[in-house]
N, C-alpha and C positions, 0 to 999 in steps of 0.2 A: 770294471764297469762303475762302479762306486766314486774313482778318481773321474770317469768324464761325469756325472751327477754335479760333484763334488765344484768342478771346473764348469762347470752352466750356472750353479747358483748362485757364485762369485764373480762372474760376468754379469749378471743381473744385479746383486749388489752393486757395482761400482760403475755401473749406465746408469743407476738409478741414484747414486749419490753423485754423479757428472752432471747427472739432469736436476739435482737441488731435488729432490724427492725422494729419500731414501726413505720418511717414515709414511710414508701413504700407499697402502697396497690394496688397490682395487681388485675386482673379479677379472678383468684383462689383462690385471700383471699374475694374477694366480692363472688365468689358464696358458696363456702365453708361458709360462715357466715351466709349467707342466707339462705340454708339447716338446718344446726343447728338449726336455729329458727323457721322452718318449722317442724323438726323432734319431736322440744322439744314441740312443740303445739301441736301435735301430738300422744307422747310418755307420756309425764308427768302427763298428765290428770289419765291414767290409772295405771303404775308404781310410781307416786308420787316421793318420792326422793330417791326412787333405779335407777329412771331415769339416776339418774349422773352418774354410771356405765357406761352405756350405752355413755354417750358423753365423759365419758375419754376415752374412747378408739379411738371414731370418731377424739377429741382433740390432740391422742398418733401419730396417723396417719397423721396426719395435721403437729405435726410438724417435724417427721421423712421426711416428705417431704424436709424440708428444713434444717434437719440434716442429713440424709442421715446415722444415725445410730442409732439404735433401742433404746440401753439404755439409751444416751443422750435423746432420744424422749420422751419417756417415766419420766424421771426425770424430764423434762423443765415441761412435761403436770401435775406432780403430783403437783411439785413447785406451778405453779397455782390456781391447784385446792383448794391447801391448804392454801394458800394468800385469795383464795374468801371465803373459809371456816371461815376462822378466822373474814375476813371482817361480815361474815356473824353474828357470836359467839358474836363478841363486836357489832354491831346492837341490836341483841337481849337484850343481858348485858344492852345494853343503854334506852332502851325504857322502861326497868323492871326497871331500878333503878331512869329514871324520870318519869314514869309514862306516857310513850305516846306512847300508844297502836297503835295510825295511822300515828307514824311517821319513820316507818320504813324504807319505801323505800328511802325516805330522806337521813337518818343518811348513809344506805348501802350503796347508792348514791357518799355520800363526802368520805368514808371513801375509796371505790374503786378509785377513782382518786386521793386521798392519795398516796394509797399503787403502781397504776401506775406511778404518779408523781415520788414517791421517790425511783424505782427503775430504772429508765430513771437518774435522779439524780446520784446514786449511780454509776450503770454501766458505767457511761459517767465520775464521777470523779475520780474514782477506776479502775488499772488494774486486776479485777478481773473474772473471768470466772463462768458462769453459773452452768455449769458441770465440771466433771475431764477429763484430758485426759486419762485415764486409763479408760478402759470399767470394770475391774471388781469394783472399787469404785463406779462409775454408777449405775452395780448393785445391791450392797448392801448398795448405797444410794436409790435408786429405792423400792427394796425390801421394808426399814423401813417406807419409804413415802408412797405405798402402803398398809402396815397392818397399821399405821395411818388414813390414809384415809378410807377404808373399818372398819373400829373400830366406825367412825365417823356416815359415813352413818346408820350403820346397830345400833346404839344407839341411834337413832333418834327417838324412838320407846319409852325412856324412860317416865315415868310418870310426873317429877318431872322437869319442862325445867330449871329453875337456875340452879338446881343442875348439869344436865346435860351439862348447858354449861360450868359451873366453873370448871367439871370434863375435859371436852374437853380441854380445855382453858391450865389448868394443865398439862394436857397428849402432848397438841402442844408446850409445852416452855420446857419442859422434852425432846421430837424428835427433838427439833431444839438446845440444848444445846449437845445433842448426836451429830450433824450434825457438829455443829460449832469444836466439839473436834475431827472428822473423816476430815475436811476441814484442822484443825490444823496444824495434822500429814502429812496431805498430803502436807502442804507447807512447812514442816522439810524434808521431803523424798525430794522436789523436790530442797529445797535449799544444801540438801547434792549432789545431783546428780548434780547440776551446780558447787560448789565448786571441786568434782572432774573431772570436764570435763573442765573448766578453768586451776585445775593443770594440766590434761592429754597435754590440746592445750599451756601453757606454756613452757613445758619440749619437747613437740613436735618442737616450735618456740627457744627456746634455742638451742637446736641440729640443727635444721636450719641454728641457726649465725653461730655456732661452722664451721657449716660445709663449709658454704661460706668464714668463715675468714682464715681455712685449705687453702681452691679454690686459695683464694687468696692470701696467704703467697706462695702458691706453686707456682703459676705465678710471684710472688714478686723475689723466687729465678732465676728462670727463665731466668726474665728481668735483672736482674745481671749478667747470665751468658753471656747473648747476648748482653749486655752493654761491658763486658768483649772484646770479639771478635770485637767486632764493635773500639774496641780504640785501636787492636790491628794492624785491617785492616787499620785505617787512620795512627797509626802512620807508616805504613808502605809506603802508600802515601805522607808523609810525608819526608821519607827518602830520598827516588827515585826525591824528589821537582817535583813529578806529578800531578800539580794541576786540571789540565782540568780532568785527570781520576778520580780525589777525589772530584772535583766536579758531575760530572759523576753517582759518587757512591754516592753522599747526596743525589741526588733526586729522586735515584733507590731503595737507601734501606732506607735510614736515613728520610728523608723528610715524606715519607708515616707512619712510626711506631711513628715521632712526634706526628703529625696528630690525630691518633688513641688513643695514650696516653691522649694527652688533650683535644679532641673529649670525651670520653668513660670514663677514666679512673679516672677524679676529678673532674666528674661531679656531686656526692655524697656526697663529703666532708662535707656539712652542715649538713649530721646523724649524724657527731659527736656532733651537739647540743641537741638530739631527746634525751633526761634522763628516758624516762618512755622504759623500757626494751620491753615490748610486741612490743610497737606501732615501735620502732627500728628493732625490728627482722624483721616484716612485710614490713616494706616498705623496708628492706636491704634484704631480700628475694629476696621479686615479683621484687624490680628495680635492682637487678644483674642478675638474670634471663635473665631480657629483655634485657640487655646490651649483654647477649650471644647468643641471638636471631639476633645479630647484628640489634635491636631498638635503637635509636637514644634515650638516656634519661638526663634525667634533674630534680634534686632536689632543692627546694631553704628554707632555712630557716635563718632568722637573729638573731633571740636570742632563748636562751633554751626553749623547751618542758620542765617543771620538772614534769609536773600533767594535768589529765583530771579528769573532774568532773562529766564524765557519766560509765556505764557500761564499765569496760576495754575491758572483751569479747567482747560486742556488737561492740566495735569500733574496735576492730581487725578485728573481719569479717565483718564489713561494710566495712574498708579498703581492707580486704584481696579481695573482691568481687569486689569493683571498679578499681584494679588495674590489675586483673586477665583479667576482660573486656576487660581494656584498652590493654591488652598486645594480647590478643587475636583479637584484633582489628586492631592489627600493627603487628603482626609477618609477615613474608613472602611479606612484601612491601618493597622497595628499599628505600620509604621515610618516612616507619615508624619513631614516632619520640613522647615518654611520655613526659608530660611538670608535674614536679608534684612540691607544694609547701604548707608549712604551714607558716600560718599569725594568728598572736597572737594579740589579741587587748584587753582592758581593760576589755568587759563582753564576748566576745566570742573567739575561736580559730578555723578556719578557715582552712580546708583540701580539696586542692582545685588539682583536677586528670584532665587532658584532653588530647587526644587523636586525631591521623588523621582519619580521614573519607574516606574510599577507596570505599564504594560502599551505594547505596540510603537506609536510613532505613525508616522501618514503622513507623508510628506515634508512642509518646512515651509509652501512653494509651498501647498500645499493645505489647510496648517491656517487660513492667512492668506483664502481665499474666504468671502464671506458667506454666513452657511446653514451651513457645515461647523461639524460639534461632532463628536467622540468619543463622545459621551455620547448620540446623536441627533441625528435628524433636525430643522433649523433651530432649533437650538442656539448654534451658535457665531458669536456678532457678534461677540462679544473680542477678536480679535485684528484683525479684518479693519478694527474702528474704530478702535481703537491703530494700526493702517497710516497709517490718514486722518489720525491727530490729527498723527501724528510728520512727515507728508509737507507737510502744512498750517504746521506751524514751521520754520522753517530753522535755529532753533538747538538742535535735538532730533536726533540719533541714538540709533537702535535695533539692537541688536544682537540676534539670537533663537538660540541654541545647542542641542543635545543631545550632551550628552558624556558617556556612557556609559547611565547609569542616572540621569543630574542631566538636567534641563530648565533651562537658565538664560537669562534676561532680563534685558541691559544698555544703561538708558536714560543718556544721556549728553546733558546740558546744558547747553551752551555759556555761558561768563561773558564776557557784552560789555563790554569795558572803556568808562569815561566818554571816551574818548581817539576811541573809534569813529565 
């Protein structure tokens, strides 16, 4: 009885370290466990080891709970079972081939917080996912781990246990070298699908520049024509030696469109140090934008951008998001006003957005949840995918501030030396 206990709390361990939450134990994971073990004292006595049917499914349910979708649930629970299966197989192996018949619960014992240990290990060094996103890979990973698993059970029956197990044994490195080849594919499928969704968001961000640098050649004409006029009116005050009117006319028409030129118009200028094409179109975007929004904006950079050493995408739309914020934070204010700049230093570069504050926000905790906007109701992914993007790189820090009436965002980009 001790060994099936022993064999429930170790399948709960490692559904629970599959599901990224080994250290959070709620009152639902305490009674839920305590059932189990109640059930399996219960049930095992009489069904012996077709009982485990029975608890994969109580298992499949448990963690649909906390995936909230069947075929993941189901995969995470099979996963498990066939980790303690296996723990189970080399137990046996091992006490047949030293010869220690009462050392079982032992050997199953180390070998379970092994196989716990090193999948807490793995998942924590490794960006890699339990299940697929895809539900139909789910379930024709599901599927194979099930007639594995039921193959298992129902030959437990055999005469011959070495044989049995080194058959098992065989048959689980045969499903999981199928597994590993279906895992493969799926990361060629999903590296294709990012390479064209990078070119789709580049050739999107290219016609972007195109289009603001048309905006602006056409306002470029413009101001030439009115440059025009404007020297034609003065020298005509010129003529007449009407000074007071030509004064008059400087701070009626001339003085103000100064103003607004060197206000707005070369406050930019340091893009042309910005050499990496994406991260240029983005910030030459979202900060001409805001200048039409009549926002108050500000670029600063002192020496060339020529390279990042993270995710291009990932850094476009962590930019495209922190700027969009900001813009939508200051449109329709008189003292809207973006301060935005990059700072380049020896291991890091340094993308730093901040914004005026026109009305009180919630804590930041709660700006960061999916669904939350200020603006309304399921509104706000911006920040909560900026969370993902930054958590997903390891060489991205986010820093998210309110200090006083400023809202500021400081993205922080690790420079990997070739030496790494």
């Amino acid at each position: 009885m001790l060994m099936v206990i022993v064999q429930e709390v170790f399948l709960y361990l490692i559904i629970k370290s599959l599901l990224r939450d080994l250290y959070v134990v709620t009152l639902i994971d305490s009674v839920f466990l305590s059932a189990c073990i109640v059930i399996s004292y219960i049930g095992f006595s009489t069904l012996t080891i077709y009982f485990s049917v029975v608890m994969l499914v109580l298992f499949t349910i448990y963690s649909w709970f906390y995936e909230r979708d069947f075929s993941k649930a189901i995969s995470i629970t099979l996963q498990a079972f066939i980790l303690s299966t296996v723990a189970d197989h080399l137990s046996n192996l091992l006490i047949q081939l030293w010869k220690l018949p009462n050392g079982y619960l032992v050997i199953f014992v180390c070998i379970q917080i092994l196989i716990v240990f090193l999948i807490n290990i793995i998942l924590a060094k490794m960006n890699i996912s339990t299940t697929f996103e895809r539900k139909s890979l789910n379930i024709i990973t599901s599927l194979l781990l099930i007639m594995l698993y039921l193959y298992i059970v129902f030959s437990e029956g055999w005469e011959n246990p070495v044989k049995m197990i080194l058959g098992n044994l065989v048959l689980l490195l045969i499903m999981i070298v199928l597994l590993l080849v279906i895992y493969s594919e799926y990361l060629k499928n999903v590296k294709t699908e990012y390479e064209v969704q990078k070119q789709r968001t580049q050739i999107q961000n290219d016609t972007r520049y195109m289009s603001e640098i048309e905006a602006h050649y056409n306002e470029l004409r413009r101001f030439r024509h009115d440059y025009q006029n404007m020297l034609i009116s003065i020298d005509e005050y010129l003529k007449t030696d009407d000074l007071k009117g030509l004064r008059e006319y400087y701070q009626k028409n001339l003085a103000p469109v100064s103003h607004r030129v060197l206000k707005e118009k070369y406050n930019l200028e340091d893009l042309s140090r910005v050499k990496v094409k994406s991260i240029k179109s983005i910030l030459f975007s979202k900060l001409s934008y805001a200048q039409s929004q009549e926002i108050e904006v500000h670029f600063d950079l002192k020496e060339p951008l020529t390279d990042i050493t993270v995710n291009e995408l990932d850094l476009d739309i962590a930019l495209g998001i922190m700027l969009d914020n900001a813009i939508e934070a200051s449109v329709g204010h008189a003292d809207g006003e973006i301060m935005s700049a990059i700072f380049i230093e020896k291991n890091i570069t340094v993308f730093l957005i901040q914004n005026n504050v026109f009305e009180q926000l919630p804590p930041l905790w709660k700006l960061k949840e999916a669904g939350y906007s200020t603006k309304g109701k399921n509104r706000g992914i911006g920040l909560n995918s900026l969370s993902k993007i930054v958590n997903r790189n390891e060489n991205m820090i986010l820093e998210t501030r309110v200090l006083g009436a400023v809202f500021l965002q400081r993205l922080t980009v690790k420079r990997v030396s070739q030496n790494d």
